[in-house]
KOLNUPA-972807 format. One record per residue (C-alpha): residue number from 1; residue in one letter; x, y, z. Coordinates in nm, 3 decimals, always signed. Each point is the difference from the previous one (the first is absolute). Example, Ala and Ser with C-alpha at 12.3 -4.5 7.8 and 13.67 -1.06 7.14 Angstrom:
REM KOLNUPA-972807
<site 1, 'A', <+1.230, -0.450, +0.780>>
<site 2, 'S', <+0.137, +0.344, -0.066>>
***
This chain:
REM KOLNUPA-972807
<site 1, 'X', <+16.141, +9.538, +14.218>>
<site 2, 'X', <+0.067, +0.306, +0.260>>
<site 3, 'X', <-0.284, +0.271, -0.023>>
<site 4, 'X', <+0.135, +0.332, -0.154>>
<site 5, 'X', <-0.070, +0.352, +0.094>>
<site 6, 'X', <+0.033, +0.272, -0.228>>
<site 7, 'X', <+0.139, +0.317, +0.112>>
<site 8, 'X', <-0.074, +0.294, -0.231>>
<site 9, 'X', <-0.051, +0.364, -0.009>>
<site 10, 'X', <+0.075, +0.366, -0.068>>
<site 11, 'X', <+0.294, +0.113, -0.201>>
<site 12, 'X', <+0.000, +0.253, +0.203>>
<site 13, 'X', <+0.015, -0.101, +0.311>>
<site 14, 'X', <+0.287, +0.190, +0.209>>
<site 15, 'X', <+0.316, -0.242, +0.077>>
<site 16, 'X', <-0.051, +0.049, +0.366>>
<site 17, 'X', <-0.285, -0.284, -0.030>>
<site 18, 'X', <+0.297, -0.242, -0.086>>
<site 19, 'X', <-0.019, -0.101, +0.320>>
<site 20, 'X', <-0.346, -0.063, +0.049>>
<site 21, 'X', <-0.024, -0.161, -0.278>>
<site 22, 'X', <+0.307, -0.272, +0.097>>
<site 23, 'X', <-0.205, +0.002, +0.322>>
<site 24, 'X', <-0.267, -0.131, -0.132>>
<site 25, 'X', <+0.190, -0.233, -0.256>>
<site 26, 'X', <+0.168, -0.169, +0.273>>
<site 27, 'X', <-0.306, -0.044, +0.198>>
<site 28, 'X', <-0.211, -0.181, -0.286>>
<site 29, 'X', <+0.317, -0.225, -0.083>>
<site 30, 'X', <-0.032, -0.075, +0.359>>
<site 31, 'X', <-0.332, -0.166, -0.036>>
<site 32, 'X', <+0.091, -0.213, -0.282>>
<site 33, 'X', <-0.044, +0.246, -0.287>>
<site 34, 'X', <+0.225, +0.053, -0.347>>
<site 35, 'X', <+0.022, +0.393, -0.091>>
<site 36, 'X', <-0.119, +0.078, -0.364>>
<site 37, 'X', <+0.077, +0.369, -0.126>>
<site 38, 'X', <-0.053, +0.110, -0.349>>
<site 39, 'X', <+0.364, +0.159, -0.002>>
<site 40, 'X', <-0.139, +0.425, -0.032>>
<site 41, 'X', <+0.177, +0.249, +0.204>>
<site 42, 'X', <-0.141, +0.076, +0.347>>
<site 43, 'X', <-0.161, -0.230, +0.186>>
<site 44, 'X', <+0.051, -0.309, -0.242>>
<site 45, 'X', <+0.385, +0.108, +0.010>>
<site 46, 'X', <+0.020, +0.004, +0.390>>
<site 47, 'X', <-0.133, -0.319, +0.040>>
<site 48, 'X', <+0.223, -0.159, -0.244>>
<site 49, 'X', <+0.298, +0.207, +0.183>>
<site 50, 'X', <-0.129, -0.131, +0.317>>
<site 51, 'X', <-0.010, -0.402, -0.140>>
<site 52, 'X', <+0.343, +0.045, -0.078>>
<site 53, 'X', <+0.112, +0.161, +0.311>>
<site 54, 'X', <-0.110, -0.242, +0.225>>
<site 55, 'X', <+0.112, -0.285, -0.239>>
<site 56, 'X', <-0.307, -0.118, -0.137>>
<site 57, 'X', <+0.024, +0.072, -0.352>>
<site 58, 'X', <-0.108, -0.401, -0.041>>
<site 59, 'X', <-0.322, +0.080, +0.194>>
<site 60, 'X', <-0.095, +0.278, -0.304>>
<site 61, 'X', <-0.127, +0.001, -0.321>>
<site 62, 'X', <+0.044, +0.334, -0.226>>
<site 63, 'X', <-0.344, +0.013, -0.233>>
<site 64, 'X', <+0.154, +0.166, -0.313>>
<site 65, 'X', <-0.157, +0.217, -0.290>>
<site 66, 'X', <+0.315, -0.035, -0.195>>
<site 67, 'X', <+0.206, -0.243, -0.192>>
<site 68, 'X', <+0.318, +0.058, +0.136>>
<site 69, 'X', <+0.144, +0.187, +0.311>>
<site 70, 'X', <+0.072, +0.333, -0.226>>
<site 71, 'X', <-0.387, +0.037, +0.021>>
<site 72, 'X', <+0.004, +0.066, +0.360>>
<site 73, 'X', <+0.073, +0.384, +0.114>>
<site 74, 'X', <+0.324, +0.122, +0.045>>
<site 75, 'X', <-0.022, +0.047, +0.336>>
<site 76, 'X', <-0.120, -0.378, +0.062>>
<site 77, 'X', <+0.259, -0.208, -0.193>>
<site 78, 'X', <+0.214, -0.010, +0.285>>
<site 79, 'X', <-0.225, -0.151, +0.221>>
<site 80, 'X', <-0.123, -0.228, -0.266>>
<site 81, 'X', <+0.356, -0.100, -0.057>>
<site 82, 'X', <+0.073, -0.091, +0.328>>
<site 83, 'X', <-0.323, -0.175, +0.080>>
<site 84, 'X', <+0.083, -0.227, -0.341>>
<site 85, 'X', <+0.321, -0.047, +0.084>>
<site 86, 'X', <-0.112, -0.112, +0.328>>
<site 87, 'X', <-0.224, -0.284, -0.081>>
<site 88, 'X', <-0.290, +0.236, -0.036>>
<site 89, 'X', <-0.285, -0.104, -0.324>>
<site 90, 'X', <-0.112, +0.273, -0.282>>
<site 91, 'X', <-0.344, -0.077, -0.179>>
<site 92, 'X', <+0.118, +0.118, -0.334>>
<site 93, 'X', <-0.255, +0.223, -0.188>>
<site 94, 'X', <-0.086, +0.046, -0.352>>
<site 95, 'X', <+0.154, +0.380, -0.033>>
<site 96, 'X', <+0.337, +0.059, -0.192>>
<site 97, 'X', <+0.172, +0.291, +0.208>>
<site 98, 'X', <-0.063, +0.340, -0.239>>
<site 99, 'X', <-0.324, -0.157, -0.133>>
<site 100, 'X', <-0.268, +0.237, -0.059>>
<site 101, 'X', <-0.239, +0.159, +0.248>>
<site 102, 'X', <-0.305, -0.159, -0.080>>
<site 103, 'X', <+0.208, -0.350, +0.031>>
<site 104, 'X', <+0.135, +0.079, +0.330>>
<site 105, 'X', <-0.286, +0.105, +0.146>>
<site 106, 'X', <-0.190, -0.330, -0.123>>
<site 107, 'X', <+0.328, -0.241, +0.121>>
<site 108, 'X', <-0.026, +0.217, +0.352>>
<site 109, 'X', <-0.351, -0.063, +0.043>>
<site 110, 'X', <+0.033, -0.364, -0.101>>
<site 111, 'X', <+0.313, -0.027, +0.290>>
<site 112, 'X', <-0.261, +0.142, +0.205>>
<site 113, 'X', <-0.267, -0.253, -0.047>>
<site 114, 'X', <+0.250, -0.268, +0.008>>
<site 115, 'X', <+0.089, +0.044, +0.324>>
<site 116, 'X', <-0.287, +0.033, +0.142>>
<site 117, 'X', <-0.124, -0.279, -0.124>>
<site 118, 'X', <+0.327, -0.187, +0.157>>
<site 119, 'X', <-0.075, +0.163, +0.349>>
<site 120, 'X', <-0.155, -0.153, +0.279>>
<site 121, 'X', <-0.077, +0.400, +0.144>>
<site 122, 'X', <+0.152, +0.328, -0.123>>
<site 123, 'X', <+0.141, +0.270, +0.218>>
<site 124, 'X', <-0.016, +0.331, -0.138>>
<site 125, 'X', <+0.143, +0.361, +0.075>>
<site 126, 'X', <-0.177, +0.327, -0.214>>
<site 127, 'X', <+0.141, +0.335, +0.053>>
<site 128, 'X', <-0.146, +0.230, -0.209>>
<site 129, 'X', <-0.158, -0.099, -0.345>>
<site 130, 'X', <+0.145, -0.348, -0.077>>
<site 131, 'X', <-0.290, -0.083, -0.297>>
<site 132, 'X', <+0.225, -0.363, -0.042>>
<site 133, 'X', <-0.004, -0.081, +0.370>>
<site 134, 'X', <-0.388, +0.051, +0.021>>
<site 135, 'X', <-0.041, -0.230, -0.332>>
<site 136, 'X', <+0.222, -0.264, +0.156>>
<site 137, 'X', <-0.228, +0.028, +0.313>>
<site 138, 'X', <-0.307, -0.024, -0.184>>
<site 139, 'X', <+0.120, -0.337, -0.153>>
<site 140, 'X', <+0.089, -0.125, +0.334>>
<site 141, 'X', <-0.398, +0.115, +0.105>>
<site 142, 'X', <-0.143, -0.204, -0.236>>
<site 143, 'X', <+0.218, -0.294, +0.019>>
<site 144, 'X', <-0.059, -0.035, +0.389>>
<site 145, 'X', <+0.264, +0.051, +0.182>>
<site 146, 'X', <+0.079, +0.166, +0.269>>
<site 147, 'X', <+0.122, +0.377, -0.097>>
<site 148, 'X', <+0.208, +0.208, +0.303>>
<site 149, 'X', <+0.022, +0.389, -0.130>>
<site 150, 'X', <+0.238, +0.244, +0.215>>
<site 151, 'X', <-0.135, +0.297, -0.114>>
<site 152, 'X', <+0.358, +0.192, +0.044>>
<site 153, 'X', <-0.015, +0.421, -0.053>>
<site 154, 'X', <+0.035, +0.188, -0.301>>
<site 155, 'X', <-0.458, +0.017, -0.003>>
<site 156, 'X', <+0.032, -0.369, -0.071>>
<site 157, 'X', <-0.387, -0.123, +0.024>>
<site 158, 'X', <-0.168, -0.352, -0.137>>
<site 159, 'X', <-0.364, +0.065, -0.163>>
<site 160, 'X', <-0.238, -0.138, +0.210>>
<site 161, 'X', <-0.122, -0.299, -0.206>>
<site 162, 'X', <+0.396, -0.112, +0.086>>
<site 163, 'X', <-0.013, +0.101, +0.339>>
<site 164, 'X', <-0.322, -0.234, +0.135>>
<site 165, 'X', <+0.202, -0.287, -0.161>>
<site 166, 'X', <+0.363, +0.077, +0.180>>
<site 167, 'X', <+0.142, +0.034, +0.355>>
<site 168, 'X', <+0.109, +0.359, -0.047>>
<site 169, 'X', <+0.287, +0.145, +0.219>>
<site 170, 'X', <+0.113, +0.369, +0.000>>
<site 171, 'X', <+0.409, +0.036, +0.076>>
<site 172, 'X', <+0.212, +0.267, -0.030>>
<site 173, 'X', <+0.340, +0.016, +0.057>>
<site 174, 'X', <+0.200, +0.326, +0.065>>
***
């Protein structure tokens, strides 16, 4: 089996990161790696995008909170669309789309800690307060694996008990 990296982050992180993000994509599939995303906008979105523009929706796995692709945001059921329709794989979640807060919270978290406990090393990207990003990194700290944090803008910072586990990067983009 191929090792997976997980690619998560900020919902907020600004759409001129896309790029970075495929960057980065492209180089771990270049060293043998499948791309695992947990299908949230921002940085999860952008590196599904990038898997299916540089046709390797096969080389992806979408982690899902949600029993169906209605669950997913607006905004990302186009890219989750394509990517399926592409050969790409969903982890289906527990979470009927329009279930109640407390549930969806509980199925996200779960996605979460499924995937990480998939991946092989998680790359992550906080700008500003991203409270499910640093939980997601947290499991990664205590399973082991190697954790890459781009700390990205927006007073995006990881709390030092993280930060002596992680190789942490500052980027901006303009």
């Amino acid at each position: 089996m191929s090792r997976l990296a997980g690619f998560v982050g900020s919902r907020s992180l600004p759409a001129s990161f896309s790029p970075f993000v495929a960057s980065l994509v492209s180089a771990f599939r270049s060293r043998g790696f499948l791309v695992a995303s947990g299908g949230a906008v921002g940085a999860d979105q952008y590196a599904l995008s990038a898997l299916v523009e540089q046709g390797a929706s096969a080389s992806g796995v979408v982690f899902s909170a949600w029993s169906s692709a209605s669950g997913f945001p607006v905004s990302v059921r186009p890219s989750v669309g394509r990517f399926l329709a592409a050969g790409g794989q969903v982890v289906w979640g527990s979470a009927s789309p329009g279930a109640p807060r407390q549930q969806a919270v509980s199925a996200l978290l779960g996605r979460n800690q499924r995937l990480v406990s998939a991946c092989s090393c998680l790359v992550a990207f906080l700008h500003g307060s991203s409270r499910g990003t640093l939980f997601t990194v947290r499991q990664a700290v205590r399973r082991g694996i190697p954790v890459y944090v781009f700390l990205c803008g927006g007073g995006a910072s990881l709390p030092a008990d993280l930060a002596s586990h992680c190789f942490v990067l500052t980027k901006e983009v303009v």
